[in-house]
C-alpha positions as semicolon CSV with decimal commas, in nm:
position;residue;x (nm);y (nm);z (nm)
1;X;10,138;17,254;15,356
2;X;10,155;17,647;15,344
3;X;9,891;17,648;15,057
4;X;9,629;17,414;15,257
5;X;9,689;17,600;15,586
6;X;9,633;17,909;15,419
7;X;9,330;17,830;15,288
8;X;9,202;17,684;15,633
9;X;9,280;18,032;15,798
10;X;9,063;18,194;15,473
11;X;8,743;17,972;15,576
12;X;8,789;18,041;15,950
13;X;8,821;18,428;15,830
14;X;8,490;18,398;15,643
15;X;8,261;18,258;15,955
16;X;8,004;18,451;16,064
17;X;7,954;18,522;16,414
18;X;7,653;18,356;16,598
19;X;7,378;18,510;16,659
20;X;7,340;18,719;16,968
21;X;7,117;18,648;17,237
22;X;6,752;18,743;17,178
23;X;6,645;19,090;17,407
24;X;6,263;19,091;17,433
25;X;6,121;19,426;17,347
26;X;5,919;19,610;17,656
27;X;5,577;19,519;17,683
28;X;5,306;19,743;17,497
29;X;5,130;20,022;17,679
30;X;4,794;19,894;17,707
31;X;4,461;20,028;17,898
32;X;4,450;19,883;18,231
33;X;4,028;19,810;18,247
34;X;3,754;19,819;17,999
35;X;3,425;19,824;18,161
36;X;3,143;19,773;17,874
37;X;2,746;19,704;17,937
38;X;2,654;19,380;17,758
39;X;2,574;19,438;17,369
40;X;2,859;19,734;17,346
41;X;3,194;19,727;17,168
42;X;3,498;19,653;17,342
43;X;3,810;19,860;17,177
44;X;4,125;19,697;17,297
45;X;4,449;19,921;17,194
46;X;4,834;19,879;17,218
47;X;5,108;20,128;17,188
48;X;5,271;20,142;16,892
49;X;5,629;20,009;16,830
50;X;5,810;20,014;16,491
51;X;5,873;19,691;16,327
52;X;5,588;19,500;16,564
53;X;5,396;19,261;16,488
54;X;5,063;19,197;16,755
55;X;4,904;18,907;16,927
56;X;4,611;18,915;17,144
57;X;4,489;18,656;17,346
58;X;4,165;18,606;17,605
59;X;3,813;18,490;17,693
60;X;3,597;18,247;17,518
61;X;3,943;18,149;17,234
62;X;3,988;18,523;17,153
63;X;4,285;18,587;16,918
64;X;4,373;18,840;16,689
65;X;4,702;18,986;16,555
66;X;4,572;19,321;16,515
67;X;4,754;19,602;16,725
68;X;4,370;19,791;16,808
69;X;4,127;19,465;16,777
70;X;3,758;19,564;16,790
71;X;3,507;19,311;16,979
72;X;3,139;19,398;16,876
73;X;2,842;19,274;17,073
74;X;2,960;19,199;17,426
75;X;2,855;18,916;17,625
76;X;2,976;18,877;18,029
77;X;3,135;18,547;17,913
78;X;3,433;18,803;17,705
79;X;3,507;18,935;18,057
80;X;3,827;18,857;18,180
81;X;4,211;18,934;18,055
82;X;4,325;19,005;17,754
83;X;4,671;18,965;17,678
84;X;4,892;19,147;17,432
85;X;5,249;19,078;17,313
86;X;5,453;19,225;17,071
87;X;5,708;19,065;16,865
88;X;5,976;19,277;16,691
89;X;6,325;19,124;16,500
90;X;6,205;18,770;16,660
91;X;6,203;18,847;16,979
92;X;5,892;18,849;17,191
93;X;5,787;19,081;17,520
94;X;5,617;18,977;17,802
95;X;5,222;19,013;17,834
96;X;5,065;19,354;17,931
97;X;4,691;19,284;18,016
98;X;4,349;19,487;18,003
99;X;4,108;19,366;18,199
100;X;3,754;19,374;18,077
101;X;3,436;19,428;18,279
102;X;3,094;19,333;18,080
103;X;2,766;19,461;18,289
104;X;2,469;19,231;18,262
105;X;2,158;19,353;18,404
106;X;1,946;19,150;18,691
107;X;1,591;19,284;18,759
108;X;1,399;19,199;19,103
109;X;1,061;19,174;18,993
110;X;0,941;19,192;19,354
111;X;0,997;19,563;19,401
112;X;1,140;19,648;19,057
113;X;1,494;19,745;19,172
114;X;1,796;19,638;18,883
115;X;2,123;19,538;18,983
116;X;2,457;19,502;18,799
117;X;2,600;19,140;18,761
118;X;2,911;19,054;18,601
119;X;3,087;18,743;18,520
120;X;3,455;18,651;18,731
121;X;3,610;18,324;18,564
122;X;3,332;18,081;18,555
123;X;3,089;18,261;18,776
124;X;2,815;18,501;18,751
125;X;2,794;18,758;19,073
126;X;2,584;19,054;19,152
127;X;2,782;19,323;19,086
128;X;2,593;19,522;19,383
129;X;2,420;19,429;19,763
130;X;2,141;19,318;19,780
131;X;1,886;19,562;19,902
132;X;1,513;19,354;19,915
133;X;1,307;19,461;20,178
134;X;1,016;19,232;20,284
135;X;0,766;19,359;20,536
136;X;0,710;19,004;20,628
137;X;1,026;18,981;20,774
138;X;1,140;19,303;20,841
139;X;1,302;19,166;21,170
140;X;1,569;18,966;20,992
141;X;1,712;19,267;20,778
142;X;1,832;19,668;20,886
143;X;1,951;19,949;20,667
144;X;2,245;20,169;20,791
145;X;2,043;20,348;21,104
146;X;1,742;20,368;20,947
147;X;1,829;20,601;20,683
148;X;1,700;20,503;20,348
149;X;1,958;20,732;20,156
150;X;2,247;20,534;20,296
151;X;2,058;20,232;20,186
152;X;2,050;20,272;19,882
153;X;2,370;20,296;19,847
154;X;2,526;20,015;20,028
155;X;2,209;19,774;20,041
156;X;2,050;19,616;20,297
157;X;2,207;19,433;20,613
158;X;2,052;19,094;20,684
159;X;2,065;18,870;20,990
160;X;2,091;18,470;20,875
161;X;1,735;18,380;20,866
162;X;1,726;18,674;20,664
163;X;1,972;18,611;20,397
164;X;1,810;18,277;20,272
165;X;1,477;18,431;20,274
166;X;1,581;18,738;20,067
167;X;1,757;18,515;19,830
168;X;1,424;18,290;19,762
169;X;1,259;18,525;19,504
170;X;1,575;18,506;19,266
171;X;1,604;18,192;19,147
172;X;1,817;18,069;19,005
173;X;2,040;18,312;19,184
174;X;2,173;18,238;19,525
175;X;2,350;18,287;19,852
176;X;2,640;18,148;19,749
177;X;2,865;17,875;19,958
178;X;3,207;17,913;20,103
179;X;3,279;17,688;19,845
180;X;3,189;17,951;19,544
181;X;3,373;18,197;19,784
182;X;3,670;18,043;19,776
183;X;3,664;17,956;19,409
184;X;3,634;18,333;19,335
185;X;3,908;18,421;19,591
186;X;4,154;18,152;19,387
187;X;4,050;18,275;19,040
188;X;4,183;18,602;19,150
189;X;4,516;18,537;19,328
190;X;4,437;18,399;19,637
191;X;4,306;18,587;20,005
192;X;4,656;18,791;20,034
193;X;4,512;19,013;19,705
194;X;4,201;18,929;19,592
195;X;4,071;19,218;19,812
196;X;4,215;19,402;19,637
197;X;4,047;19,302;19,284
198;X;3,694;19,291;19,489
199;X;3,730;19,648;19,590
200;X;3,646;19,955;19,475
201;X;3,892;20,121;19,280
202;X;4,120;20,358;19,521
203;X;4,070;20,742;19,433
204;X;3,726;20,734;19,339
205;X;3,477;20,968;19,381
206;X;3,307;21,003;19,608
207;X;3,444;20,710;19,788
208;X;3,288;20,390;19,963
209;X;3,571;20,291;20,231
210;X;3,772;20,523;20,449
211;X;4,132;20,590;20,324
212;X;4,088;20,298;20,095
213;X;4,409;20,074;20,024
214;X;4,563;20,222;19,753
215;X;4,602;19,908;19,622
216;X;4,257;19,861;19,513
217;X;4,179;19,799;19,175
218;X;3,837;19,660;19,139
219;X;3,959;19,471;18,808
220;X;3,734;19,187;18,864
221;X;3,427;19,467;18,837
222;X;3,282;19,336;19,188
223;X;3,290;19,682;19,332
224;X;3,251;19,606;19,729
225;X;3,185;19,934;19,933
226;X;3,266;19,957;20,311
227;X;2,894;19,838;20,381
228;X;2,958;19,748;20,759
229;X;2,740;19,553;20,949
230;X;2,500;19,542;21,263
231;X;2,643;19,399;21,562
232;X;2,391;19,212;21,760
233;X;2,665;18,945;21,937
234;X;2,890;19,214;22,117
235;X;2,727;19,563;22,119
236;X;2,383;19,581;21,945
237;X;2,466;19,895;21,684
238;X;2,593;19,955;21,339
239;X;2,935;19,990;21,328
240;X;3,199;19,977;21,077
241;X;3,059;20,141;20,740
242;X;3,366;20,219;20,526
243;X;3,628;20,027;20,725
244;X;3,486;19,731;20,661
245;X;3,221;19,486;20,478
246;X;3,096;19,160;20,534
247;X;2,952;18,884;20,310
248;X;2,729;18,619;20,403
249;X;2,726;18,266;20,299
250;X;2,526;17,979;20,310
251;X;2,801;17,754;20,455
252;X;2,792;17,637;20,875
253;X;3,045;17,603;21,062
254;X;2,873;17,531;21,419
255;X;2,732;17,729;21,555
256;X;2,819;17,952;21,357
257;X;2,811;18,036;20,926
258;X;3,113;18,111;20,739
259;X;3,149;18,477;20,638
260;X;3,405;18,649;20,427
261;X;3,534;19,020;20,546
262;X;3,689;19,303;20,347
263;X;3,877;19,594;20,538
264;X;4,014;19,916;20,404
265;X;4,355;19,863;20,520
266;X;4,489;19,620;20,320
267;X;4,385;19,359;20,044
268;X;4,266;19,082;20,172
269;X;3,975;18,865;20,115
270;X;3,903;18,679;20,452
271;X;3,763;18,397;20,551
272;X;3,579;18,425;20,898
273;X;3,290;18,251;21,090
274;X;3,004;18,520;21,207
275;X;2,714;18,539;21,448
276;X;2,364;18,435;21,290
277;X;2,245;18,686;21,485
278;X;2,410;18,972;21,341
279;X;2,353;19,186;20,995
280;X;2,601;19,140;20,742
281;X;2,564;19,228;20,338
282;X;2,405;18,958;20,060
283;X;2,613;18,905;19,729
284;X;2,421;18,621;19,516
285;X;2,575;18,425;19,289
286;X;2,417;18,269;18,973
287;X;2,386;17,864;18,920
């Protein structure tokens, strides 16, 4: 009895202890947003960590388990996040995330003017306002008081009528819907933030909205400016540039059409109705 219990208490000597639970390492330090023109490289880069081993993840299936993965030849379809983790002793951190911003080029062959377009999820935007200006109608759009230098710089301001005919010469681009409003405003988080993401990043300069929410990113590459609007409804004058922009879409909601409003103070994307009377900025998106 003394010999057998002796050798139990050997074996229960000899156990090893179970494993520990498993601490995930800190994230990697990666950059924040890449913005690239179509056809350029894309470096992606991680911090380094001792022991690592990489995995990236994003767009279009991307994968690679390189710590610095190079992406040659852009196309606005790799837009989007890109997702790093490292692994080190089996245990895996959370994501850190670059966002990527690929510049595509869209050329109005009417008056010869090129805009920036980018792609957001599934969608294809103008990365800039519109800024046609047809004599034929030159009653249905405005520039900021009449100054051509402020114009050019925040696009043109269009009344209803003349949002659907400055969109005509585009095709296939469009006014878009509250429907494709709505789908870009989920992609990015929803109305409470996707302001935010739409806006121009806080502390550039010079700057496009009066003491800008420092929340503003601008990850999504949309890069909305305080564009204002003319007010025909309540006081018949320009008011708001850099507090506040205002998109048009295509969408009624009687008698009125649904707009969507940006405002320095905070980070929302809104959802409004406007006056078809009144001037408000032009966005197309691409079928």
């Amino acid at each position: 009895m003394i010999i057998v219990f002796s050798f139990i208490m050997t074996l229960n000597n000899c156990k090893e202890d179970p494993p520990g639970p498993c601490v995930p390492p800190s994230p990697p330090s990666v950059q924040n947003k890449i913005t690239r023109n179509v056809g350029e490289t894309i470096n992606l880069t991680a911090s380094s960590s001792d022991d690592a081993t990489y995995s990236w993840i994003g767009p279009k299936n991307f994968t690679s388990t390189e710590q610095n993965p190079t992406i040659t030849s852009a196309t606005e379809d790799m837009a989007g996040e890109y997702r790093c983790t490292v692994t080190i002793a089996g245990c895996t951190s959370a994501s850190a995330v670059t966002h990527v911003i690929v510049i595509g080029i869209l050329e109005d062959v009417r008056d010869g003017k090129t805009y920036k377009t980018i792609r957001i999820g599934t969608q294809t935007w103008m990365a800039e306002n519109l800024k046609w200006m047809d004599p034929t109608f030159s009653a249905d759009w405005k520039i900021w008081n009449g100054d051509p230098n402020i114009g050019a710089i925040y696009g043109t301001l269009y009344n209803y009528n003349g949002s659907t005919k400055a969109a005509l010469g585009l095709k296939p681009w469009r006014v878009p819907t509250d429907a494709d409003w709505q789908k870009l405003i989920n992609y990015l988080g929803g109305e409470m933030v996707a302001g935010s993401k739409l806006k121009e990043e806080y502390g550039i300069s010079p700057a496009h909205w009066k003491n800008g929410n420092k929340d503003a990113t601008n990850t999504s590459g949309f890069t909305a400016f305080g564009s204002g609007q003319y007010d025909v409804a309540t006081n018949l004058k320009f008011v708001d540039i850099q507090e506040m922009t205002y998109f048009w879409s295509q969408t009624p909601y009687d008698p009125y059409i649904y707009i969507y409003k940006l405002t320095t103070n905070d980070g929302y994307a809104s959802q409004e109705y406007g006056y078809k009377e009144n001037f408000y900025s032009i966005r197309l998106v691409k079928d």
